[in-house]
C-alpha positions as CSV (number, residue, x, y, z in Angstrom):
1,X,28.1,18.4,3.0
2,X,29.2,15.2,5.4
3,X,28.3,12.1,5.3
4,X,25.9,10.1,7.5
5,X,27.9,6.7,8.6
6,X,25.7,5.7,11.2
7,X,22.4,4.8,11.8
8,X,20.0,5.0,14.9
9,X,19.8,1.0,16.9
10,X,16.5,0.6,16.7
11,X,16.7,1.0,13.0
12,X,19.0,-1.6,12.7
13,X,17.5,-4.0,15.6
14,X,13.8,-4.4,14.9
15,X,14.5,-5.7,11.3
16,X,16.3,-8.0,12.8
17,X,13.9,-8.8,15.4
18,X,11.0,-9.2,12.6
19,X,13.1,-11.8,10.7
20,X,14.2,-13.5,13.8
21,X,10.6,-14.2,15.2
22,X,9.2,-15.2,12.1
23,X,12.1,-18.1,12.1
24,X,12.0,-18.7,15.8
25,X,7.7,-18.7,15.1
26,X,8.1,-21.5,12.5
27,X,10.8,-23.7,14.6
28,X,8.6,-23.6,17.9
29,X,5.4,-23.6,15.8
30,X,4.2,-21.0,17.9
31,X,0.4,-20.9,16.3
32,X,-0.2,-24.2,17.1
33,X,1.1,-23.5,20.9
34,X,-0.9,-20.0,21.3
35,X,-4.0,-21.9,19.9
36,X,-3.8,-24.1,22.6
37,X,-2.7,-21.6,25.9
38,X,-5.1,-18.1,26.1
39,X,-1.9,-16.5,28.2
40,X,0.5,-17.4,25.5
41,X,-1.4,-16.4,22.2
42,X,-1.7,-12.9,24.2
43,X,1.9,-12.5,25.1
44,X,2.8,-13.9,21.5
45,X,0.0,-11.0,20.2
46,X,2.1,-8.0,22.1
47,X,5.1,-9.5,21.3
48,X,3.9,-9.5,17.8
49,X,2.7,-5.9,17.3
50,X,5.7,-4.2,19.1
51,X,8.1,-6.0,16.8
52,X,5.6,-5.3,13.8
53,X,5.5,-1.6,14.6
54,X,9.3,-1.6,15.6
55,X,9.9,-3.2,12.3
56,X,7.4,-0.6,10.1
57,X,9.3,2.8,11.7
58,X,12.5,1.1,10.9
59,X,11.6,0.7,7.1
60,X,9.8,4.1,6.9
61,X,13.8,5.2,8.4
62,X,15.7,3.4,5.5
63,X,13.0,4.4,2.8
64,X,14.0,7.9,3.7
65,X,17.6,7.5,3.7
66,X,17.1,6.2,0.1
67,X,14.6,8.8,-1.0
68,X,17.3,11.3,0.0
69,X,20.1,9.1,-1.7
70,X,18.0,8.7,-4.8
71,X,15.8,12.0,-4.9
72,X,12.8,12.0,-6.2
73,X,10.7,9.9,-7.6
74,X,12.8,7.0,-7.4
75,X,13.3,7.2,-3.8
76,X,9.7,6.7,-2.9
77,X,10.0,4.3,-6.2
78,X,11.9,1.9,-4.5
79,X,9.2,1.6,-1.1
80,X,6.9,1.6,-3.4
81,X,7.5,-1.1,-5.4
82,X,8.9,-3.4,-2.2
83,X,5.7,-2.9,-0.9
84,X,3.9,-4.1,-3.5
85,X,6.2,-7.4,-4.2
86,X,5.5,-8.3,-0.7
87,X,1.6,-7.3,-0.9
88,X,1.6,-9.4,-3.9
89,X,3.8,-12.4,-2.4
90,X,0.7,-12.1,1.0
91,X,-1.7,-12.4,-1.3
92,X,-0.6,-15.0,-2.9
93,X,-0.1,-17.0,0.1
94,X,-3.4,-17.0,1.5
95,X,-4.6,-17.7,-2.7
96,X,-3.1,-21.5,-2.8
97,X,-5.5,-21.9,0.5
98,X,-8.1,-24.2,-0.5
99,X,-10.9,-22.2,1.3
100,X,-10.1,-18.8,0.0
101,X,-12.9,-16.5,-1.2
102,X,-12.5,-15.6,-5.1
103,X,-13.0,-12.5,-3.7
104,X,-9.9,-11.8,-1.9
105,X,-8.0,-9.8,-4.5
106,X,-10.5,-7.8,-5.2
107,X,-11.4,-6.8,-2.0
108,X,-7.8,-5.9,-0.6
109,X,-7.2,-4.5,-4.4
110,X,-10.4,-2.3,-4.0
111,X,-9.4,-1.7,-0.2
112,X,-6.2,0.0,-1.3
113,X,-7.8,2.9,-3.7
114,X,-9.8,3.7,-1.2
115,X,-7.5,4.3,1.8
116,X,-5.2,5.6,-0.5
117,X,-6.8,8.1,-2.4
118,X,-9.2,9.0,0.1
119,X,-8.2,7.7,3.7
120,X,-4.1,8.3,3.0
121,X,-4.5,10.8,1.0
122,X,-6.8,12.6,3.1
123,X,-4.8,12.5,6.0
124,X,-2.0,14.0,4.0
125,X,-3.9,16.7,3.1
126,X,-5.6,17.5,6.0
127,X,-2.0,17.5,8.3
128,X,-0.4,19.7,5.8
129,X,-3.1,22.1,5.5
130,X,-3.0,22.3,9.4
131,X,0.6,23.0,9.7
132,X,1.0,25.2,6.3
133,X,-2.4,26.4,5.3
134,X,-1.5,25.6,1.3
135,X,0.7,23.5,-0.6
136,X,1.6,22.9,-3.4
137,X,2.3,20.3,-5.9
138,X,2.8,19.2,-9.5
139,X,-1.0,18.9,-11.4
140,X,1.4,16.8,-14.4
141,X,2.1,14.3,-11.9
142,X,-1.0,14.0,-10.7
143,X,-2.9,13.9,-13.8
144,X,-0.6,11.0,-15.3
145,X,-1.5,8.8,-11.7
146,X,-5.0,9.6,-12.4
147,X,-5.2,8.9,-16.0
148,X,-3.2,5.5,-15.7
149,X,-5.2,4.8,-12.0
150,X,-8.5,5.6,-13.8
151,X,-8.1,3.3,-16.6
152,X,-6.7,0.7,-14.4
153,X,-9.2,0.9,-11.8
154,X,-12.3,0.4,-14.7
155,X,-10.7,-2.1,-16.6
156,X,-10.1,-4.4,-14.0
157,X,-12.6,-3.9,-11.4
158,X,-15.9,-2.3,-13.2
159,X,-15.6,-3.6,-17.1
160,X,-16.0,-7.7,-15.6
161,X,-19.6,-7.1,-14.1
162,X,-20.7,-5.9,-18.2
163,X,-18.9,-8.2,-20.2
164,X,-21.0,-11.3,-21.7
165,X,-18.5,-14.6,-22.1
166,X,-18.9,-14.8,-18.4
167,X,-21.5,-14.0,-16.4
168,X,-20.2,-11.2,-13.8
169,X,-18.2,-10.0,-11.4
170,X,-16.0,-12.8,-13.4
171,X,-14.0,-12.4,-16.7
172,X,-13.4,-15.4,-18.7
173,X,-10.1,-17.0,-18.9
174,X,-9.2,-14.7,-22.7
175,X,-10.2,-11.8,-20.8
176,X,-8.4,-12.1,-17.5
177,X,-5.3,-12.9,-19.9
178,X,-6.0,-9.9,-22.4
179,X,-6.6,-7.3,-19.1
180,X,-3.4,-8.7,-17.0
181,X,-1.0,-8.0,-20.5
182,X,-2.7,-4.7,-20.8
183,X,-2.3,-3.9,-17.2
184,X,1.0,-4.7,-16.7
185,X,1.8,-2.5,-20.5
186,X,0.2,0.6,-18.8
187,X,2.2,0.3,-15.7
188,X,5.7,-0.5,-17.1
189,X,4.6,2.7,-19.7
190,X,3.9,4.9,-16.6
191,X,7.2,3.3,-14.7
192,X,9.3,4.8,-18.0
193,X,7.6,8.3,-17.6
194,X,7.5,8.4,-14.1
195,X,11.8,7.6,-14.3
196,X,12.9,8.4,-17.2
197,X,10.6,10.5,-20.0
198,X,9.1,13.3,-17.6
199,X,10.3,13.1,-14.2
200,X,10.2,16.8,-13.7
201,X,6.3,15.8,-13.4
202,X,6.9,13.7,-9.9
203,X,10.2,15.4,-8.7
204,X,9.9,17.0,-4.8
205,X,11.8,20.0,-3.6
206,X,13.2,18.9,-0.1
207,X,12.6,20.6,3.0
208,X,13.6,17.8,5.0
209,X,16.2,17.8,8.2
210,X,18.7,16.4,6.1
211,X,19.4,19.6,4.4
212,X,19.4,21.5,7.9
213,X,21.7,18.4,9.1
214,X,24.1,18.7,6.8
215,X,24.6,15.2,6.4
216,X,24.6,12.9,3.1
217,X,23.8,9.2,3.2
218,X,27.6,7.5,2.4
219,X,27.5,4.8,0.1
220,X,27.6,1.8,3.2
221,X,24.3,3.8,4.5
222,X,22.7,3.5,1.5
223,X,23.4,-0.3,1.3
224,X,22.9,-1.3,4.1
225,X,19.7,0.9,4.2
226,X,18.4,-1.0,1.3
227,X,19.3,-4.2,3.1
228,X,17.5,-3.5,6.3
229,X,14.1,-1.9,4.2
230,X,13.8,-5.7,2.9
231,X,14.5,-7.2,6.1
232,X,11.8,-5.0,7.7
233,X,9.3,-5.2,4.9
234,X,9.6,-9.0,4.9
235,X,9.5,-9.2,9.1
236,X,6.1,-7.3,9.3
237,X,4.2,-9.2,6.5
238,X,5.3,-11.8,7.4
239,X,4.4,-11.6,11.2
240,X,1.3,-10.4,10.1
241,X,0.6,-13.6,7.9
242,X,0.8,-15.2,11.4
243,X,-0.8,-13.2,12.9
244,X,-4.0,-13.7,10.8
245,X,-4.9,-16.5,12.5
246,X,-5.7,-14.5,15.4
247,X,-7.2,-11.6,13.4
248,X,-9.5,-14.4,11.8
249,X,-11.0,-15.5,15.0
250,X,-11.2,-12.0,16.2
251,X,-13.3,-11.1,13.2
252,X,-15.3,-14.6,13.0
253,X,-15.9,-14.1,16.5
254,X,-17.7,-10.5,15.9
255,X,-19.1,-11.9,13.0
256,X,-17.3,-9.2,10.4
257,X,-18.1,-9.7,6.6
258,X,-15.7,-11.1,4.5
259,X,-14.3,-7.6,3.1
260,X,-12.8,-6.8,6.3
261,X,-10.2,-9.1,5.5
262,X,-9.1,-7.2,2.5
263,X,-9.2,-3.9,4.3
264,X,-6.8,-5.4,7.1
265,X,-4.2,-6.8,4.4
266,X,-4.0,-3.5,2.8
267,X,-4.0,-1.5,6.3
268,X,-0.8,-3.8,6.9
269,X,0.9,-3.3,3.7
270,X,0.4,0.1,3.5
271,X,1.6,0.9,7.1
272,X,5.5,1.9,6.1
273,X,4.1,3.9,3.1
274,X,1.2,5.7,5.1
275,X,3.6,7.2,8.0
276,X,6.4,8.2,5.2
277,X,3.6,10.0,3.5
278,X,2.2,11.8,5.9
279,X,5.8,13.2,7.7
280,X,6.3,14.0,4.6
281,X,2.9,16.4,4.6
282,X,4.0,17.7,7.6
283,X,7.1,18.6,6.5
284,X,5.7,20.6,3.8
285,X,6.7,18.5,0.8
286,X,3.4,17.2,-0.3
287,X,4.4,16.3,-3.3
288,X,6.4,13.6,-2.4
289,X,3.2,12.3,-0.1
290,X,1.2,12.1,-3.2
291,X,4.0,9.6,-5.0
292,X,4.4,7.7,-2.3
293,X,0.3,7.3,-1.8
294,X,-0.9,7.2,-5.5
295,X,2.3,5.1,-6.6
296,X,1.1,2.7,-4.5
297,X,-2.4,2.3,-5.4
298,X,-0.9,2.1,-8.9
299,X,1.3,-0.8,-8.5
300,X,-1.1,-2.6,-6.6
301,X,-3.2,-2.8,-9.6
302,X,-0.5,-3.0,-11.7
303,X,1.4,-5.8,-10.1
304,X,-1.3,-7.4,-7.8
305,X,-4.4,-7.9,-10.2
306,X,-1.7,-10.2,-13.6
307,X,-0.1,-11.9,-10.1
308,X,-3.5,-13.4,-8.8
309,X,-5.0,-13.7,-12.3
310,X,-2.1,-15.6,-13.6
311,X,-2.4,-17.6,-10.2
312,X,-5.7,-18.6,-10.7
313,X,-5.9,-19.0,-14.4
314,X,-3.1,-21.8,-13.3
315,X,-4.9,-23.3,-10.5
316,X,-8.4,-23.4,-12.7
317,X,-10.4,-21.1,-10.0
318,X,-12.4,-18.2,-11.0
319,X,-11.1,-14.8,-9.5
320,X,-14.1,-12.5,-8.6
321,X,-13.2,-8.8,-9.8
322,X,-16.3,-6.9,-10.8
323,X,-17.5,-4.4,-8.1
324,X,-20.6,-4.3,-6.5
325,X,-22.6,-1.5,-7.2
326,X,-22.0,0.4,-3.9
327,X,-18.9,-0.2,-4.4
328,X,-18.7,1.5,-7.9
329,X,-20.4,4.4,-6.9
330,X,-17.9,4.9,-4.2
331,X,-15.1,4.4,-6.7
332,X,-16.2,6.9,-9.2
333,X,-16.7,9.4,-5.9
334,X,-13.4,9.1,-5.5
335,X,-12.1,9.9,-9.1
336,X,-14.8,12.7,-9.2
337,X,-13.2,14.3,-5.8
338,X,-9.8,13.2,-6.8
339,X,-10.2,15.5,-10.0
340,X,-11.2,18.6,-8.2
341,X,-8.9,18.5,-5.3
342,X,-5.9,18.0,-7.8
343,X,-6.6,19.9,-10.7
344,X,-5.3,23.5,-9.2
345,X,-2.2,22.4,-7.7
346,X,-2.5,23.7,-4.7
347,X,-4.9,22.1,-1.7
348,X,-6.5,23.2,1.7
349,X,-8.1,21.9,4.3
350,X,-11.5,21.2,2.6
351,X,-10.4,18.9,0.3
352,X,-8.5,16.6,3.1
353,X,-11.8,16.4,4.9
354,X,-13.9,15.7,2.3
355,X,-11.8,12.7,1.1
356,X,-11.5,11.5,4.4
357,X,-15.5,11.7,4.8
358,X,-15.8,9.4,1.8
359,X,-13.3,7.0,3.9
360,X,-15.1,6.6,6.7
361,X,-18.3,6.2,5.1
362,X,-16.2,3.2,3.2
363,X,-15.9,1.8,6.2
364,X,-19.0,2.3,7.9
365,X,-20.9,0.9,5.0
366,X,-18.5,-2.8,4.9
367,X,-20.1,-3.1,8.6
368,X,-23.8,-2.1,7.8
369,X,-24.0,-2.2,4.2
């Protein structure tokens, strides 16, 4: 099999592009300038999303070329958890904001199960059912996301509104501690079986155009690869975190409730991992869509929720976590669907529609609650 020594321009230039205008953003303090001129905060807006989505197909490249280096799981492994550093490192920025709701985390936590394991995962299954009727996958795998997304998801975002030290949705400052330890445990346990104990449960047979290339990621690919997925990660949250200010008065201006801005950090996040996911439905490996998409929403819990509790426990604020109880229904939907569309191994076009029912009427209901 030859090796693949080059790599398609764009792949290399939009990273590139991404880091540049965040630098070139901060010199010229371009917010301050758009603020002022409505012809240059547009231009700077389509400027923005064509680098942004330049920069997300880029990564999405380079997280394949890994994956294919690698194999799976620890191909998608490696997007998944650069993802979720950066997530983590956005949140965190808007956090040391005086004026930020204690509801935040929650929000874009909460935001993330659902448009992963409905919207994303939905999606996935509806385009593969499309194009190949059935497919098929590993119920193991699935079952250990589930049983360590389960616990996670009630620990940390259903258990605060019924404990009594604090009054909820908050847990006290013991309890925040004690569920961050216990958190981060259950993730680093499913990390070792996901890579090391049982990784026959997550592993994807490829189908990809690799094979039918006939080419193999060289060494200097791979690096450089792994390079330019940082790069591009960085660039787009970055350009995103400026571009909040405009999203902000977009969504003050129609008057949008404070949830929205969860759902919008997690939409940006997730963007690399959401188009790897579903090309890789369409090509028939859905196994490989469901690490990427539930490995996700696991490390978002796992690594978000200790980040922003440890970050607040710090700065003395209280962190809001407990669900409302729309909101919990809606969650245990999800598990309850989740458990019936993965416990056969094999999905059709049903189950994608139904999940992405329950997403839409996610997002109807943050509008007209």
């Amino acid at each position: 099999m030859a090796a693949q020594n080059r790599m398609p321009w764009p792949t290399i230039v939009f990273p590139i592009l991404a880091a540049g205008f965040v630098i070139l953003s901060e010199f010229f303090h371009l917010d301050r300038a758009a603020a002022a001129s409505f012809a240059l905060s547009l231009s700077a807006s389509v400027i923005m999303i064509v680098v942004m989505l330049g920069a997300i197909f880029a990564a999405v490249h380079h997280a394949d070329v890994i994956a294919h280096r690698l194999g799976e799981p620890g191909g998608t492994l490696v997007l998944t958890l650069a993802v979720t550093v950066i997530e983590v490192a956005l949140i965190e920025s808007v956090v040391f904001k005086q004026n930020t709701p204690p509801t935040l985390a929650r929000d874009t936590v909460f935001s993330v199960i659902m448009i992963v394991c409905n919207g994303l995962v939905g999606l996935c299954v509806l385009v593969g059912a499309l194009r190949h009727r059935e497919q098929e996958f590993h119920t193991s795998g699935t079952a250990v996301y589930f049983n360590v997304l389960g616990a996670l998801s009630i620990l940390t975002l259903v258990l605060p509104n019924y404990t009594l030290t604090a009054s909820g949705p908050y847990f006290s400052t013991a309890q925040l501690i004690f569920v961050s330890i216990i958190t981060v445990i259950l993730y680093a346990t499913f990390l070792f079986i996901q890579t090391s104990r049982h990784v026959d449960y997550f592993r994807a047979e490829e189908k990809a155009a690799w094979d039918e290339a006939n080419v193999y990621p060289s060494n200097g690919v791979v690096a450089a690869s792994l390079i330019l997925l940082l790069v591009a990660l960085f660039g787009v949250v970055l350009i995103a975190e400026h571009y909040a200010i405009i999203v902000e008065e977009g969504l003050d201006f129609i008057g949008a409730p404070p949830e929205v801005a969860g759902i919008v950090i997690a939409l940006i996040v997730l963007a690399p991992e959401s188009i790897s996911a579903v090309r890789a439905a369409q090509r028939d490996i859905l196994q490989k869509s469901l690490n990427i998409a539930l490995g996700s929403s696991l490390a978002t819990i796992g690594l978000t929720v200790p980040a922003v509790a440890m970050t607040n426990v710090m700065l003395g604020r209280q962190l809001a976590l407990g669900l409302s109880p729309r909101d919990t229904l809606l969650l245990a939907l999800t598990f309850f669907l989740s458990l019936l569309t993965f416990g056969s191994g094999r999905t059709n076009i049903l189950a994608g529609l139904v999940h992405l029912v329950v997403f839409a009427t996610f997002v109807f209901l943050v509008f007209i609650p």
